[in-house]
C-alpha positions in Angstrom: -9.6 -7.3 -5.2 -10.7 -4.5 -6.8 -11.5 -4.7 -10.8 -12.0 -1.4 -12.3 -12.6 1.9 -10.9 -14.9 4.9 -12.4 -14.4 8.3 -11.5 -16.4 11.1 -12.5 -16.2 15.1 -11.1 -14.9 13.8 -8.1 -11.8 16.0 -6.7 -8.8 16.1 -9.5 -11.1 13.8 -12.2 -13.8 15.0 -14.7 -14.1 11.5 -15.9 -11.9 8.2 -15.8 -11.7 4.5 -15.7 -9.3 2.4 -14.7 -8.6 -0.9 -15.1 -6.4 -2.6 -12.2 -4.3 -6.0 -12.7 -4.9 -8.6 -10.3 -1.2 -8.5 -9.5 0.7 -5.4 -9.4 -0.5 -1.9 -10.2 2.0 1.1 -10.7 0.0 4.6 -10.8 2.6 7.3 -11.7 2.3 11.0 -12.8 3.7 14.5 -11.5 1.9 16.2 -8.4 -1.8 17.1 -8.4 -2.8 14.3 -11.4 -5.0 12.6 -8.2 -2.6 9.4 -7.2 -3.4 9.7 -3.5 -6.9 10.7 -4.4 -7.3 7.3 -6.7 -5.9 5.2 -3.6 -8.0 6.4 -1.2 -11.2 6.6 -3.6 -10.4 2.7 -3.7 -10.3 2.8 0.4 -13.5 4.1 0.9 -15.4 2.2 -1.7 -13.6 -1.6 -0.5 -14.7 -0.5 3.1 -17.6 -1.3 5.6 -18.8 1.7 5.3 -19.9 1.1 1.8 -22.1 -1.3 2.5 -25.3 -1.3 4.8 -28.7 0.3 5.6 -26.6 3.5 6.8 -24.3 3.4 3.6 -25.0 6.5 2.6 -24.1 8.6 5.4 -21.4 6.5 6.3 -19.2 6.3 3.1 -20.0 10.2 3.1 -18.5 10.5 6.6 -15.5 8.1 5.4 -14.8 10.1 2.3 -14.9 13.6 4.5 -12.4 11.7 7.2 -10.2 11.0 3.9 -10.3 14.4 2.2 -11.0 16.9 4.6 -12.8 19.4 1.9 -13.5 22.2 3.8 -17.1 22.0 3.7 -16.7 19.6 5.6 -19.7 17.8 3.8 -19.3 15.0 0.8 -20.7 17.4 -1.6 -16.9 19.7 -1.4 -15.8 16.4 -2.9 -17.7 17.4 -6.5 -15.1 18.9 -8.8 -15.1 22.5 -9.3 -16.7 24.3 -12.4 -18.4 20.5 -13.3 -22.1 20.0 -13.4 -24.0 16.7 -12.4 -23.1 14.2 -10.5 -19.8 13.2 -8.6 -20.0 9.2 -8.9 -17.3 6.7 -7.1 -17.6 3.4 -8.9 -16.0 0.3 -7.6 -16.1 -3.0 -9.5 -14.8 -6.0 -7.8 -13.7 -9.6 -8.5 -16.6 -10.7 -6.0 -18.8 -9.8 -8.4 -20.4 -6.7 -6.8 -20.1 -3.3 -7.7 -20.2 -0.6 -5.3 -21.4 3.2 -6.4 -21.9 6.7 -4.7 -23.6 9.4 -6.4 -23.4 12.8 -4.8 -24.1 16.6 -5.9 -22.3 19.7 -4.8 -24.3 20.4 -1.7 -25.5 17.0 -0.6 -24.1 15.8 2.8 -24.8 12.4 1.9 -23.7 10.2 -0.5 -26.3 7.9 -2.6 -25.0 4.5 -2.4 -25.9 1.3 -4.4 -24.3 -2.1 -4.4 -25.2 -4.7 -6.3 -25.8 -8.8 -5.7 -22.7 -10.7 -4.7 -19.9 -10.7 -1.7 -18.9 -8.3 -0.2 -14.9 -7.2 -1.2 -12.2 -7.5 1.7 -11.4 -4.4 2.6 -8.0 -2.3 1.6 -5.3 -1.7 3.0 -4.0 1.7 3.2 -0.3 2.6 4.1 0.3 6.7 3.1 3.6 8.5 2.7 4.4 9.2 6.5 5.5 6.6 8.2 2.5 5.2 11.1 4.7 2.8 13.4 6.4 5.4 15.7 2.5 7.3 15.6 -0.2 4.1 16.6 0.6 4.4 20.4 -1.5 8.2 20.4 -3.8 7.5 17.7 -4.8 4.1 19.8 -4.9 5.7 23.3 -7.6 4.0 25.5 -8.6 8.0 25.9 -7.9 10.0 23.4 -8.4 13.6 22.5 -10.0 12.4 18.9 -11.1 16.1 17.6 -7.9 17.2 18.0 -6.6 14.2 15.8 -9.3 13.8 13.3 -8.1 17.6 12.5 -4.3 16.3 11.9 -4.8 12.6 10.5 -7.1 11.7 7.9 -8.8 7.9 7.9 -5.8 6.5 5.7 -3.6 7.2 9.3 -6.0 6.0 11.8 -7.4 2.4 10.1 -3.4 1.9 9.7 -2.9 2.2 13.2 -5.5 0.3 14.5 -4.4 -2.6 12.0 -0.9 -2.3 13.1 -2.2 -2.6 17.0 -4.6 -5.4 16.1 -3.1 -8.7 18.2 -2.5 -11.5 16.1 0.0 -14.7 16.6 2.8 -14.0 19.2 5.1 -16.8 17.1 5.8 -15.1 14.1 9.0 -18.2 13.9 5.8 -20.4 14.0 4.0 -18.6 11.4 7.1 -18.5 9.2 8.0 -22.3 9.6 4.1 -23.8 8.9 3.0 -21.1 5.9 5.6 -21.3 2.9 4.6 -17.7 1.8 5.7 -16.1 5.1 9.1 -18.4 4.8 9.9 -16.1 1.2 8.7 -12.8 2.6 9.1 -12.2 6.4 13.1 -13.1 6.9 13.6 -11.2 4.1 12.2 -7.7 5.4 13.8 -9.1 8.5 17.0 -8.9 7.5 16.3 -6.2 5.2 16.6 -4.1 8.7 18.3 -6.5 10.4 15.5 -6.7 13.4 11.6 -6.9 13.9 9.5 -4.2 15.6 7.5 -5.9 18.2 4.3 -4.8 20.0 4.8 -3.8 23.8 2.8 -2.0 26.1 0.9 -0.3 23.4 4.1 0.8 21.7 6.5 -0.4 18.9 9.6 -1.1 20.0 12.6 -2.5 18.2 14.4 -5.9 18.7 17.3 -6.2 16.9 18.4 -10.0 14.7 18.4 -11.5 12.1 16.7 -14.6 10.5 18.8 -17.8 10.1 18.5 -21.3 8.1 18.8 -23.3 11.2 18.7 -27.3 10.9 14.9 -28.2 11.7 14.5 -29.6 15.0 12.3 -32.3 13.9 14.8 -33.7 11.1 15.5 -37.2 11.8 19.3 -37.9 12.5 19.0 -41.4 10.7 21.0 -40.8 7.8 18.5 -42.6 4.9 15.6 -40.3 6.4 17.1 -36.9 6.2 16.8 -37.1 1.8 13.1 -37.4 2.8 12.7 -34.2 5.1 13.5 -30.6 4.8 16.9 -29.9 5.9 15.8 -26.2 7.6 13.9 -23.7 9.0 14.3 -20.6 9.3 14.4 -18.9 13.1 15.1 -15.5 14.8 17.9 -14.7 16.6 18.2 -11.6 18.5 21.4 -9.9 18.5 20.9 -7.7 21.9 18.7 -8.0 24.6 17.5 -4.5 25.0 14.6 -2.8 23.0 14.8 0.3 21.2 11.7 2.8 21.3 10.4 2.5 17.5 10.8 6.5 17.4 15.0 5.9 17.6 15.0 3.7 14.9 14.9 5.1 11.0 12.1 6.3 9.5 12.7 3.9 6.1 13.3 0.7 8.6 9.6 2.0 10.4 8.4 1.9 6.9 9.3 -1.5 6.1 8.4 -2.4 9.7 4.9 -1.7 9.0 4.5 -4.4 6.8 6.1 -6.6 8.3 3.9 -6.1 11.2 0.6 -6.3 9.3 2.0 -9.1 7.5 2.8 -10.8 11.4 -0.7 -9.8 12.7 -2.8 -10.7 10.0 -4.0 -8.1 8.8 -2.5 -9.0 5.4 -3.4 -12.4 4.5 -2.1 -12.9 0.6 -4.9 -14.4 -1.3 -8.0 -13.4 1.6 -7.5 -9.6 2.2 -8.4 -7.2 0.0 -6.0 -4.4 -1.7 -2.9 -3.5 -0.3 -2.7 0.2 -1.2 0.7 2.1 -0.6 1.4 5.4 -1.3 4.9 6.4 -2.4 6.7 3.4 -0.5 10.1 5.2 -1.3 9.7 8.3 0.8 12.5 8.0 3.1 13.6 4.8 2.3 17.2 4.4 1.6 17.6 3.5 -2.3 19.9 0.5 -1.3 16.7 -1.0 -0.1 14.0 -0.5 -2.9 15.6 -4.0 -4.5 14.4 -6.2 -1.4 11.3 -4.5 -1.3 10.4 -4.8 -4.6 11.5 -8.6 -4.2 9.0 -8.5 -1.0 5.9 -6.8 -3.1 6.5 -9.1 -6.1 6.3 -12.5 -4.4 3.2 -11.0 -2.2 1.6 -10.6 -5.4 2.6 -14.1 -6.3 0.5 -15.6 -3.7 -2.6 -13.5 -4.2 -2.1 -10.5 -2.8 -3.4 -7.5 -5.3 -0.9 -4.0 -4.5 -1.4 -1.0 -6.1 1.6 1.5 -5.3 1.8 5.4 -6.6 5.2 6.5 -6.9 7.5 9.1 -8.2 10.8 7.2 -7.9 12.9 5.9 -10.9 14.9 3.4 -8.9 12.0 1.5 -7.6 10.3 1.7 -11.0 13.5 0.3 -12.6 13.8 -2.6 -10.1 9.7 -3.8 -11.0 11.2 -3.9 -15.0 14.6 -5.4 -14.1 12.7 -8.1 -11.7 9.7 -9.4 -12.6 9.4 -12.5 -14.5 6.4 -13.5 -16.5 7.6 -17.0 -15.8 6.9 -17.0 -12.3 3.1 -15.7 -13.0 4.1 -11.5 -12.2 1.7 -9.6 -13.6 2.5 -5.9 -13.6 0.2 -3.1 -14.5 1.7 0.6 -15.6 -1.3 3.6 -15.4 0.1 6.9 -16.2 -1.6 10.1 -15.4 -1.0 12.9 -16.6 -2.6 16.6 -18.1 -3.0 17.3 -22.1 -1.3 20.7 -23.0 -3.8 23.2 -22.5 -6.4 20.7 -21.3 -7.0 20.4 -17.5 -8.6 17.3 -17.4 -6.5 14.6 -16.0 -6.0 11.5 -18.5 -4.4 8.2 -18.5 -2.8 5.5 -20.1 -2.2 2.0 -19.2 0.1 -0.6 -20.1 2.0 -3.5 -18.7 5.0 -2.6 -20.9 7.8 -0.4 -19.0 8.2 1.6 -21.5 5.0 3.7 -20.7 7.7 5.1 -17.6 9.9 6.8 -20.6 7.1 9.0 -21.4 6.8 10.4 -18.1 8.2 13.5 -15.9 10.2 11.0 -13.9 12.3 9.5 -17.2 12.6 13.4 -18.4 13.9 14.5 -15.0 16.5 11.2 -14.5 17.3 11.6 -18.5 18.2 15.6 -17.5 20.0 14.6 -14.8 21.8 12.3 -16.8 23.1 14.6 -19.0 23.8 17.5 -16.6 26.5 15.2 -15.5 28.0 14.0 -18.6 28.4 17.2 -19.5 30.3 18.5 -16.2 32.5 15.7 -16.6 33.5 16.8 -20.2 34.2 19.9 -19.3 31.3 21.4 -20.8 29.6 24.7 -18.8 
């Protein structure tokens, strides 16, 4: 879990801080205010690569692999027209904080960690969907030149968390850990199948999760007040696969995390950040209410998420649904530019009403009105 982070002439940012909520963390701002670039700063920094003899070559590497500058060395990473230092500081709940300190023509990174454990690393989910992807970039032989040059790290470390084996009874999984009882039938059903590894590829089985009566429930009438009356179970609907690539790009989306969630590769309370970049981008709006429902109880059992977005729907659905009762914490950090000052700046609240002072409310708001005044009559 990652505490604060400290940016300074690195990429978009001459010099901020921010401070993250242990819960939920919603960055917003219009294009080119560094959202991406925050998420992936927090990547690189939570990562092995961090940390080590070799640190400081490595976490140069990793950064280059996430950025691309075209350099091609750390040092393209320095913000243009700055002088000093580009620094990446991470502060985590472990207790350690990580640091890389580079100038404009270094090709390594100066790296510095201090006492403590070592954060679990993030994970990153970007705007293109990975699912329909992991077979190529997981190939036993691949051509990797050719796909370093088209997919940063954020792509690759997905797929080779969505290919990672973990339990092959996810019904198991779902009956013995409570959390996975909330979350996993519901992104089911969300898409009304799973996506199953096969063969090195994601295919699609189509079902739906049912409350079925537990198989180990006593029929002895005076027992059955004493025992849970069900469990929840997978039914398929067909018998034949789909190749993941024939199935949507939003139910891929949500697929992904149901897959990482089914692996292992996020663990609520043990893993470190989940870090999703615009989770609405093809995803029908009909949806963004489950998966808001899905991200809010993950944060209820420990799982830190920190989302960049642009949408107003799924924005609207965090205000409308979380409840301070149940323990939701939810973090709002705006960025944005100061008229006639290129510096980016931000705000952060865990009030909504930070959203109403951004491009997103102004465009919706516009919107709004452009069609009141059609249907009045009004050109």
């Amino acid at each position: 879990m990652i505490s604060k982070l400290h940016l300074k002439n690195f990429i978009a940012f001459t010099d901020l801080s921010i401070d993250f909520s242990p819960g939920i963390n919603i960055v917003i701002g219009e294009n080119g205010t560094g959202k991406t670039q925050l998420l992936k700063a927090i990547l690189a920094l939570s990562g092995q690569e961090a940390r080590g003899e070799a640190a400081d070559k490595q976490l140069a590497r990793k950064l280059c692999r996430l950025y691309h500058p075209l350099s091609g060395q750390v040092g393209g990473l320095r913000r243009a027209g700055t002088r000093g230092k580009s620094v990446l500081k991470g502060t985590f709940e472990s207790g350690q904080v990580i640091t890389a300190k580079f100038y404009g023509k270094d090709t390594a990174a100066k790296v510095t960690a201090t006492s403590g454990d070592a954060p679990a690393p993030a994970i990153f989910i970007p705007t293109k969907e990975v699912l329909s992807l992991v077979r190529g970039l997981t190939a036993e032989q691949p051509d990797l030149p050719t796909i370093e040059r088209i997919f940063d790290d954020g792509y690759l470390d997905l797929a080779n968390q969505l290919a990672k084996e973990g339990t092959s009874d996810l019904d198991a999984k779902v009956q013995l850990d409570p959390r996975f009882a909330s979350i996993v039938p519901r992104l089911t059903n969300l898409i009304d199948g799973q996506y199953l590894l096969e063969n090195g590829r994601f295919v699609f089985e189509a079902g739906r999760y049912v409350e079925k009566d537990a198989a180990t429930r006593s029929k002895a009438q005076h027992a059955q007040m004493y025992q849970d009356s069900t469990e929840w179970r997978f039914v398929p609907s067909s018998k034949q696969h789909l190749s993941s690539g024939m199935t949507a790009e939003g139910f891929r989306k949500i697929g992904v995390l149901q897959r990482l969630l089914s692996n292992g590769s996020l663990n609520p309370g043990t893993t470190g950040p989940l870090l999703w970049d615009e989770p609405e981008s093809n995803l029908n709006p009909k949806l963004m209410k489950d998966l808001v429902q899905v991200l809010l109880e993950l944060a209820r059992n420990g799982q830190q998420i920190i989302l960049a977005t642009h949408d107003y729907v799924l924005l609207k659905w965090f205000d409308l649904l979380m409840d301070k009762g149940k323990g939701d914490q939810v973090a709002f950090h705006r960025l944005y530019r100061d008229s006639g000052n290129d510096d980016v700046q931000r705000e952060s609240q865990s009030d909504y009403a930070i959203v109403a002072r951004s491009a997103i409310s102004s465009a919706f708001a516009e919107l709004y009105d452009e069609d009141v005044k059609r249907a009045l009559g009004n050109d």
